[in-house]
Structures are given as C-alpha cells and as structure tokens.
N, C-alpha and C positions, 0 to 999 in steps of 0.2 A: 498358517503360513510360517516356515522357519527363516531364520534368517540369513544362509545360505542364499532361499528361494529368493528374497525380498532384495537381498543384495547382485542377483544373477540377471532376476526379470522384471523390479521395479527401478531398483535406483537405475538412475542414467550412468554412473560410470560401468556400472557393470553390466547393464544391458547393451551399450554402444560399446563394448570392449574399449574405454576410453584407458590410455596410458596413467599409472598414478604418478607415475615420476614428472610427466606432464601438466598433471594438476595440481599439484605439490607445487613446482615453479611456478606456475600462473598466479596463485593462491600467493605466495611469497612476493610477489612482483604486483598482485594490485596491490597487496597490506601497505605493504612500504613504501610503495610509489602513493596511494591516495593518503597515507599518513604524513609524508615529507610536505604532499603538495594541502593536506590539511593544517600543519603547523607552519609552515610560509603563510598562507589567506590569515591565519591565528593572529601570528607577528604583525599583518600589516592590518586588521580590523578592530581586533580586542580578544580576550581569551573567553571568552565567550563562547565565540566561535570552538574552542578548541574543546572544553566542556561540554558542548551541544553536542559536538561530534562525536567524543569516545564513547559518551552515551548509544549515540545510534550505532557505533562501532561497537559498543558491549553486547546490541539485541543483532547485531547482523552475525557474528562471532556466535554467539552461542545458540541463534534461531534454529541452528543446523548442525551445531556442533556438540562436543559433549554426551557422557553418557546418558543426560535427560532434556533430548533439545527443546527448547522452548517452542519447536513447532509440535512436539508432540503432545504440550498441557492447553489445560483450556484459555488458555491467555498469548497465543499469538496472535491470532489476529487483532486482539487491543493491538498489541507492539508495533505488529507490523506495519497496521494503521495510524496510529500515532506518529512513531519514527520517518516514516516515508511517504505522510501523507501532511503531516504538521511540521513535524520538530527543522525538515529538511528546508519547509518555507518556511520559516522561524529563521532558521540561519540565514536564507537569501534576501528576506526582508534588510536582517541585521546591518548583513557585510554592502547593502548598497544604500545604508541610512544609517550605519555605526554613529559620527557624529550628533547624529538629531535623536536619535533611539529612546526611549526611555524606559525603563524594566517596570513595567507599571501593568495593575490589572485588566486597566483599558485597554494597553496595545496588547496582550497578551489576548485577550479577549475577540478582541477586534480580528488579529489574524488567526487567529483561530478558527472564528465564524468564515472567512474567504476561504480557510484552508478544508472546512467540513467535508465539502462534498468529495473532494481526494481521499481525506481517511475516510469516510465510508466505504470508499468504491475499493480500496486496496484491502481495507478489510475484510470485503465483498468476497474481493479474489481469492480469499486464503480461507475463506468460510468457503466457499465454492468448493475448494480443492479439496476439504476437508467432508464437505459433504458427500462428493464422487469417492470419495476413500476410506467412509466410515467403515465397513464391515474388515479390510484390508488393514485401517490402521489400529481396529479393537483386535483383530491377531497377532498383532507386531507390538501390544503393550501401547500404543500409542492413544492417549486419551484424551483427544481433544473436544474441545467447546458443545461441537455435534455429539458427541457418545454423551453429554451430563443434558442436555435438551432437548434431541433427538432431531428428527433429519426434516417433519412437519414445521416445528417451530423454528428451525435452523432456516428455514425456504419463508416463515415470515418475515423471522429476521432480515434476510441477503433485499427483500421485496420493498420494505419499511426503510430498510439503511437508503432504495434505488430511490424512493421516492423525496427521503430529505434529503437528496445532495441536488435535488431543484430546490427545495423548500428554501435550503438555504441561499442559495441563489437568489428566490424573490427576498427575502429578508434583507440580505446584506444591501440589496440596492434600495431596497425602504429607506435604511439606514444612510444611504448616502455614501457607504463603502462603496460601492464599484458601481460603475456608468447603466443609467438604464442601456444603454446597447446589450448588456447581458442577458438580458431579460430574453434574446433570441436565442439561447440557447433550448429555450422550451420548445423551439420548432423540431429539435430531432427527438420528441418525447414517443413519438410514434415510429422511430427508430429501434428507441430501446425496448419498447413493448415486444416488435416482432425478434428483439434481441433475447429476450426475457422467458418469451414462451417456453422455445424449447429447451431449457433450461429446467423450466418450473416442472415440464410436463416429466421428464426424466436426466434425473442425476448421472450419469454413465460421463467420465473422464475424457475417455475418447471420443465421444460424440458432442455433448453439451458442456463441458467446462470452457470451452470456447467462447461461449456466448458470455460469459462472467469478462472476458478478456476483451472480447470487440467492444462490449460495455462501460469497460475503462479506458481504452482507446481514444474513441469516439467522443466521450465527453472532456475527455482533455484536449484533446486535439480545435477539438470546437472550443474549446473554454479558454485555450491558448490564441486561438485568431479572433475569439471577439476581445480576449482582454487587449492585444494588439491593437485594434481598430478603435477601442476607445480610448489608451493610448496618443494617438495622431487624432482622433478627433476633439480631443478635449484637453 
C-alpha cells in the first residue's frame, strides 16, 4: 500500500474529504484552549500538575504526529496506557488532595493499583487496533508491538491484560483501597466474555475492533457507578 492509497482510503481525513484548513483550527483551538485551562488548574494546585500534563501533552502530540509517530513503534500502547489510563488519574487524585498529597512510593503505588485496570484496557484498545492493522500497518513502515510478537501472542496478551483489570480490582479491595461494593463489578464478567469472543475468533477492524471498545466502555462506566455508590455509602 502507497501512501497516497493510505492517505485517500484509510486516514479519516482523507477518506471523509474532511477540510484541512478545518483541522488545522480545531487542532490550534483544543492546544491552546486545554493548555491555558491546564496552567490556570497548574497556578491554583501545584506545578505538578503542570509537569504531569506536558508529559501526556508530549505522548498525545507526537502518538500521531511527526515523521515516526509513536503509534507506529512498539511502544504506544505502553504510552497510551500509562498516559490516559494512569498519569491522568495521578493528576485527578492530585488536584482534589494537593494539600494532603505526598510524592511518596506508597501513594504512587497505591493509585496505580486502582488506576490498572484502565491502562490495560486502553492499552487493550490500541493493541486491538494494531492487531486488525497488522498486515496494512507492515506496508506503510509501521512496526508496531503486533509485527515484533505477532498476532497469536498479541490476542494472549489483549486476553491476560482483560482478565487483570478484575484481578486488580479483587486485590485493591483486599487492600482496603476501594469499598467491597466493587467487588460487583465481576457480575458483568460474563458480559465481557460474549464481548471477547468475537474478537478473539477474528481480527477484521470493521467487524470486531468494536468489541475492544464496548470492553472499555462497559467497565468504566460500571466502575464509575459502583465507585459512586460507595462514595454515598461509606
């Protein structure tokens, strides 16, 4: 595949004839607008905050950009995982506990462990995406995680990553981190299996990369109404 092709009938600007002069603005207008409104939260938390951020601003910035984007090596989905699975709860912890915080292995540790099951699953998604695109992104030079593992171990991986982001779940409430009420989150475990299958059974973008996506969904959205409920209950 040339790059022409890849640029006409895969990227989305060029397959939805999106305007660049368009995306060019929009691009300029989140930079600057989530920068302004990142160094105000900065000024009024600690620079911490601010640090934390051009970091995930350096992997969001170049994941995509650039003549060798970081989604094309074998190391975006760490990134992506980390950055907007961790680093982002890192920050939210921070900015509504700055006073009390302490930069310590344990708290660092600690929310890490609550924050697992999100970097798996986001890493899930981009290991997913990566796996429906192996043979498309080994024409285009793109050599990510799936082309150095291959596409067998890449589906044990995504499988291992679905089932620690319960594990960690029972763990952290051993731990005394977060309410047994989470512990119901294992009731939609038979959700994610019928989510899983057609996934596992075949790789195809348009068909099953979906299921990586309702996957992530699903367990946030539930992980977000029981952390709520234990919240008010306790």
């Amino acid at each position: 595949m040339d790059t022409n092709d890849y640029q006409k009938n895969t990227n989305i600007i060029g397959r939805e004839n999106l305007s660049m002069a368009l995306i060019k603005a929009l691009l300029a207008f989140f930079f600057f607008g989530s920068l302004a409104l990142g160094i105000i939260v900065a000024l009024m938390t600690g620079w911490a905050v601010f640090w934390l951020g051009l970091l995930c601003y350096a992997v969001g910035i170049f994941y995509a950009g650039g003549p060798k984007p970081l989604s094309s090596l074998p190391v975006g989905e760490l990134l992506s995982g980390l950055t907007m699975g961790y680093i982002i709860f890192l920050i939210c912890v921070y900015i509504n506990s700055s006073q009390a915080f302490i930069w310590s292995f344990s708290n660092l540790a600690t929310t890490f462990l609550i924050a697992l099951p999100n970097t798996l699953l986001i890493a899930n998604l981009m290991l997913a995406n990566n796996t429906c695109d192996l043979e498309e992104d080994e024409a285009n030079h793109r050599f990510t995680i799936v082309h150095y593992i291959g596409k067998k171990a890449a589906l044990i991986w995504w499988t291992l990553s679905l089932i620690l982001s319960f594990i960690a779940i029972i763990v952290s409430v051993i731990l005394g981190l977060l309410s047994p009420i989470m512990l119901l989150i294992l009731l939609i475990v038979p959700l994610m299996i019928k989510f899983a299958k057609p996934y596992l059974q075949k790789q195809v973008k348009r068909e099953t990369f979906i299921c990586s996506v309702k996957i992530l969904m699903v367990f946030q959205l539930v992980q977000v109404l029981l952390l709520f409920i234990s919240l008010i209950r306790f």
